[in-house]
C-alpha positions as CSV (number, residue, x, y, z in Angstrom):
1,X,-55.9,-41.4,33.6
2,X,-55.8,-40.5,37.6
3,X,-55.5,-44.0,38.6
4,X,-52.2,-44.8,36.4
5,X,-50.8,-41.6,37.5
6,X,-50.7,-42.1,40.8
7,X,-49.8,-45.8,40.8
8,X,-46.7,-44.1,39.0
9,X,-46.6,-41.3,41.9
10,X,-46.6,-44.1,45.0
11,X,-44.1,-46.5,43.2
12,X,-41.9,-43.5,42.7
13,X,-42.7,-42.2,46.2
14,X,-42.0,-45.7,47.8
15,X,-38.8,-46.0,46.1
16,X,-37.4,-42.6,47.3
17,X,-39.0,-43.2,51.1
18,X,-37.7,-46.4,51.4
19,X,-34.0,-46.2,50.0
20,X,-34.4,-42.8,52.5
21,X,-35.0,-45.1,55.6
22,X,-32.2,-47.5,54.0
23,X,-29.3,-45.1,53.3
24,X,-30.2,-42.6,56.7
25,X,-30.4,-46.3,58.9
26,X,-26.8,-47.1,57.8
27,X,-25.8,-43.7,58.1
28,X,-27.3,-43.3,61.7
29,X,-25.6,-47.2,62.8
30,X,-21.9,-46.1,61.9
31,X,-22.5,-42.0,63.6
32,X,-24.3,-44.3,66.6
33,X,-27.6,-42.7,66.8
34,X,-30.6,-43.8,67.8
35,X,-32.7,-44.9,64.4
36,X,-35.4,-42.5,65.2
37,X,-33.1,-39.8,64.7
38,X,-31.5,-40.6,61.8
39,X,-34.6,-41.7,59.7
40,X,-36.5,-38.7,60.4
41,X,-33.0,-36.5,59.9
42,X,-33.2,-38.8,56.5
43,X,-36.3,-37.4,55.4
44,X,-35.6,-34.1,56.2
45,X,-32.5,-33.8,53.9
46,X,-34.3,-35.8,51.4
47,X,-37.0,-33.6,51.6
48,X,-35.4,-30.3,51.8
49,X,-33.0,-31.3,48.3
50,X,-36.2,-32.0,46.4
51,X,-37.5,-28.7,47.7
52,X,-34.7,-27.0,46.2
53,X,-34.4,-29.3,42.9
54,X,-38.5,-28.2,42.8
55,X,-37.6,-25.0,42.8
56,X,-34.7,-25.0,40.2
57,X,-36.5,-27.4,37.7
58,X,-39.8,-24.7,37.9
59,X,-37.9,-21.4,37.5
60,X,-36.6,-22.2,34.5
61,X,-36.5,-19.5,32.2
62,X,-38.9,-19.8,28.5
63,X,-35.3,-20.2,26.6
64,X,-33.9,-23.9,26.0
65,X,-30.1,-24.6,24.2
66,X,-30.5,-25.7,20.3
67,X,-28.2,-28.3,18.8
68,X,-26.2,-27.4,16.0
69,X,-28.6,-29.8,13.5
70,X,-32.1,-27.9,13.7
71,X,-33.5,-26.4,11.1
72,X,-34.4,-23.4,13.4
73,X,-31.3,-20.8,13.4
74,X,-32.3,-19.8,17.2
75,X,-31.0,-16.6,18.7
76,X,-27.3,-15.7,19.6
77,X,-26.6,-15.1,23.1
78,X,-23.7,-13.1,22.2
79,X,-21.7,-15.0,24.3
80,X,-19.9,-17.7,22.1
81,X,-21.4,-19.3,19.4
82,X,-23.9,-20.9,21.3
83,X,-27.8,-20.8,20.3
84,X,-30.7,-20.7,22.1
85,X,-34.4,-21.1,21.5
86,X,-37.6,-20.8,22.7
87,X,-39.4,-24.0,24.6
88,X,-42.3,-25.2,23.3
89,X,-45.3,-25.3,25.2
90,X,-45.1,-28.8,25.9
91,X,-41.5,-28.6,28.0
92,X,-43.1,-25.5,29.8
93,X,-45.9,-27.6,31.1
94,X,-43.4,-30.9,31.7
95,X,-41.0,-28.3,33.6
96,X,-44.1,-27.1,36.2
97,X,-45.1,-30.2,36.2
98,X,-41.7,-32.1,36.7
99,X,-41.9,-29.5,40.1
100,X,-45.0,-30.0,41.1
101,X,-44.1,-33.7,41.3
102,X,-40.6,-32.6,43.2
103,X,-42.3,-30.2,45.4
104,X,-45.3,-33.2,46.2
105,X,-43.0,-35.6,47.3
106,X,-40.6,-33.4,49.6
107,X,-43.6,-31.6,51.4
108,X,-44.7,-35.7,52.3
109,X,-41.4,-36.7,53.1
110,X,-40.7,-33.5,55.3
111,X,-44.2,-33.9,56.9
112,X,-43.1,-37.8,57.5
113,X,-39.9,-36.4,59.1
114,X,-41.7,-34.7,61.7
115,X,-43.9,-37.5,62.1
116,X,-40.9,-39.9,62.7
117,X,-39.2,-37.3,64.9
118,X,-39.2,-38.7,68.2
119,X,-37.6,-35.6,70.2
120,X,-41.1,-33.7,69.9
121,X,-44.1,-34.4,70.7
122,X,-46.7,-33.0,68.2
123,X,-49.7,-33.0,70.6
């Protein structure tokens, strides 16, 4: 189970960290800076937005939208006719664990910012 998972967890990590260095590269050669700068400036962005989408996707509240054809009547809001209801346990365990998976891979990609960030020296 551990060993699939985080086959999954590189191959998605090496597909973001690579189209990083890709898309910051060509970014960095038309602005003209050095491609120090604009790789580890690329992983910092990248980083910092799946920061953020971590922290959107895990403070999602307990209530989900229902469509119209459930069987469940839901709640009103009281705003509209729009119905609500209430997750089941298995999206509020794929919602923390969606952002733990978010919040993994933008601490590594921030930490490989500073790495690649030839301005300062870490030692």
């Amino acid at each position: 189970m551990w060993v699939p998972a985080l086959r999954r967890f590189l191959q998605l990590f090496l597909v973001i960290g690579v189209g990083t260095v890709v898309v910051s590269a060509g970014f960095g050669y038309l602005l003209g800076s050095t491609l120090e700068r604009s790789i580890s400036l690329g992983f910092y962005l990248v980083g910092c937005f799946l920061l953020l989408g971590a922290f959107f996707y895990g403070v999602r509240g307990p209530l989900r939208p229902s469509s119209p054809d459930e069987q469940d009547p839901g709640v009103f809001t009281g705003i509209g006719s729009r119905r609500i209801r209430w997750a089941t346990k298995e999206e509020q365990r794929e919602s923390i664990n969606t952002s733990a998976v978010f919040l993994t891979l933008g601490l590594v990609l921030i930490i490989l910012g500073v790495v690649s960030d030839s301005r300062h020296a870490l030692f």
